[in-house]
C-alpha positions in Angstrom: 8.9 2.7 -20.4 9.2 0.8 -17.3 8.8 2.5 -13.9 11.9 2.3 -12.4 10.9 3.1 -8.8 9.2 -0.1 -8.0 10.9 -2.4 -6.0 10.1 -5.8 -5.0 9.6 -5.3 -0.8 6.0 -6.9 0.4 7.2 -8.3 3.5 5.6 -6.3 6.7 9.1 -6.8 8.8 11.4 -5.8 6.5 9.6 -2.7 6.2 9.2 -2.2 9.6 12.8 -3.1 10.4 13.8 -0.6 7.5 11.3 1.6 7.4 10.7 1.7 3.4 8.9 -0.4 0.9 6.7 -0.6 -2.1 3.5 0.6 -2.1 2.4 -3.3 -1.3 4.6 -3.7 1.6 3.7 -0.6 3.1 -0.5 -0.8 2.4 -0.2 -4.4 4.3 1.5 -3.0 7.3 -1.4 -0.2 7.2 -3.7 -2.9 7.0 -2.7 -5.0 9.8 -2.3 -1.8 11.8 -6.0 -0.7 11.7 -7.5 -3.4 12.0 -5.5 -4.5 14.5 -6.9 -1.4 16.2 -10.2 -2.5 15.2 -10.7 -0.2 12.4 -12.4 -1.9 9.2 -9.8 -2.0 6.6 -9.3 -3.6 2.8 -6.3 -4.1 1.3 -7.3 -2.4 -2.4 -5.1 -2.6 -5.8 -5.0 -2.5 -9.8 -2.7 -4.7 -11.6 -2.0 -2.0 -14.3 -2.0 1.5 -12.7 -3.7 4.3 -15.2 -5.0 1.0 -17.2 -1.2 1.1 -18.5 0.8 -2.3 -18.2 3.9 -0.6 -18.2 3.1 1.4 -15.6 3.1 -1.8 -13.0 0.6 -2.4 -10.6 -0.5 -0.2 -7.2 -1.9 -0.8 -3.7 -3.4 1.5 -0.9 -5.9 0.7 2.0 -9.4 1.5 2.4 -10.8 2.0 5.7 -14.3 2.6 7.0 -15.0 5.6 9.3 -17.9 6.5 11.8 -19.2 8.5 8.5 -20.3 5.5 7.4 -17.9 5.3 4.1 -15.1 3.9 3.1 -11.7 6.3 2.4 -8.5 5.7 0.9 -5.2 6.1 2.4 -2.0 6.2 0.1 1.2 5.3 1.3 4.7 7.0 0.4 6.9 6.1 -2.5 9.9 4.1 -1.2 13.1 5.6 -0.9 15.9 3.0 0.4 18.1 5.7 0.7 
């Protein structure tokens, strides 16, 4: 079964002018945010989330913190409603 919540929104303005997107859209605004405020960041991702095709793919951030390692940061499902 396909996952039916995915939608195809990667671009940083539209979800800033809408405030929703795909997990894609919404880790590159992240991105750009922290290191922006000078915060080491990685854009991070799986093409086949679970190792299941049919699952689609995924993307989050990974920053770096004064604890010397790096931490993940999700970002909500979008909505669009």
């Amino acid at each position: 079964m396909k996952n039916k919540q995915v939608i195809v929104i990667m671009d940083p303005m539209f979800v800033l002018t809408f405030g929703y997107g795909n997990c894609t859209g919404i880790s590159i605004v992240l991105f750009n945010a922290l290191r922006a405020a000078g915060i080491p960041a990685r854009l991070a991702g799986t093409s086949a989330w679970n190792d299941n095709p049919d699952n689609g793919n995924h993307s989050w951030i990974e920053f770096y913190r004064s604890d010397h390692k790096w931490h993940i940061m999700e970002s909500l499902p979008a909505s669009g409603g």
